[in-house]
N, C-alpha and C positions, 0 to 999 in steps of 0.2 A: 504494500500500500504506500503511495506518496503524499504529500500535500499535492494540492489539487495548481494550486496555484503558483507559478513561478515568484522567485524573493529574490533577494539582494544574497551579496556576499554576506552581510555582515547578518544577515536571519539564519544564513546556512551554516557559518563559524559557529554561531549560539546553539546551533543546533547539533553540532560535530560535538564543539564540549560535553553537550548533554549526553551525547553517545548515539549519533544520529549517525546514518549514512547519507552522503547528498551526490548529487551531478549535477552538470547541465545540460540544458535543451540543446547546447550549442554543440554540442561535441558529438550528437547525431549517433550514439554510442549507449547504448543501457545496460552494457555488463559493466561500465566502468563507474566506478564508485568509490567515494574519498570520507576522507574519516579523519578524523583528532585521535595521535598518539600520545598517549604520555607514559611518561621515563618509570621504571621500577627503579627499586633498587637496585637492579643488578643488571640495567639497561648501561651502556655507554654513553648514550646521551644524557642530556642534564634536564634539556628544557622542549618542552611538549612542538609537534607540527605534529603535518598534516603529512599523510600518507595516501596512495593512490593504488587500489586492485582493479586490477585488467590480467583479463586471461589469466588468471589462476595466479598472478605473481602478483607483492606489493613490494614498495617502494615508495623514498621520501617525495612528495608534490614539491616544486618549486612552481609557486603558481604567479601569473601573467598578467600584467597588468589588464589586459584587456578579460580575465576573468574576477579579478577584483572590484571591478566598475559592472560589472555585468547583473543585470536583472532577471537570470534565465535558471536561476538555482533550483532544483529541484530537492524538496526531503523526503528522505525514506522512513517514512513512521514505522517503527516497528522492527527495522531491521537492525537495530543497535550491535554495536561492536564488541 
């Protein structure tokens, strides 16, 4: 299930924190789907982003100016990480 209605960047961060899954319309893509990491204790990293699963792998998002500005965010209710 998603929200019905496309949001902003900054509805869909609020929502990764929460332990949402999100995309956008724009990437014309529905396996891919991004999410808020945060650090364990016995992670390497220190400090929380954003990660990106496609095709069965994930990896760190460095994400794009022009998806930061973008209105086309989609949340995935339900699909928590």
């Amino acid at each position: 299930m998603t929200e019905k209605q496309p949001v902003s960047f900054s509805k869909a961060l609020d929502a990764m924190k929460a332990g949402q899954t999100c995309s956008r319309v724009g990437w014309n893509n529905t396996d891919i789907k991004v999410r808020a990491q945060f650090p364990t204790k016995d992670s390497m990293n220190t400090e929380p982003y954003i990660v990106m699963e496609k095709n069965g792998k994930c990896f760190p998002l460095d994400i794009s100016c022009e998806s930061l500005f973008a209105n086309d965010w989609i949340i995935h209710l339900g699909l928590k990480s």
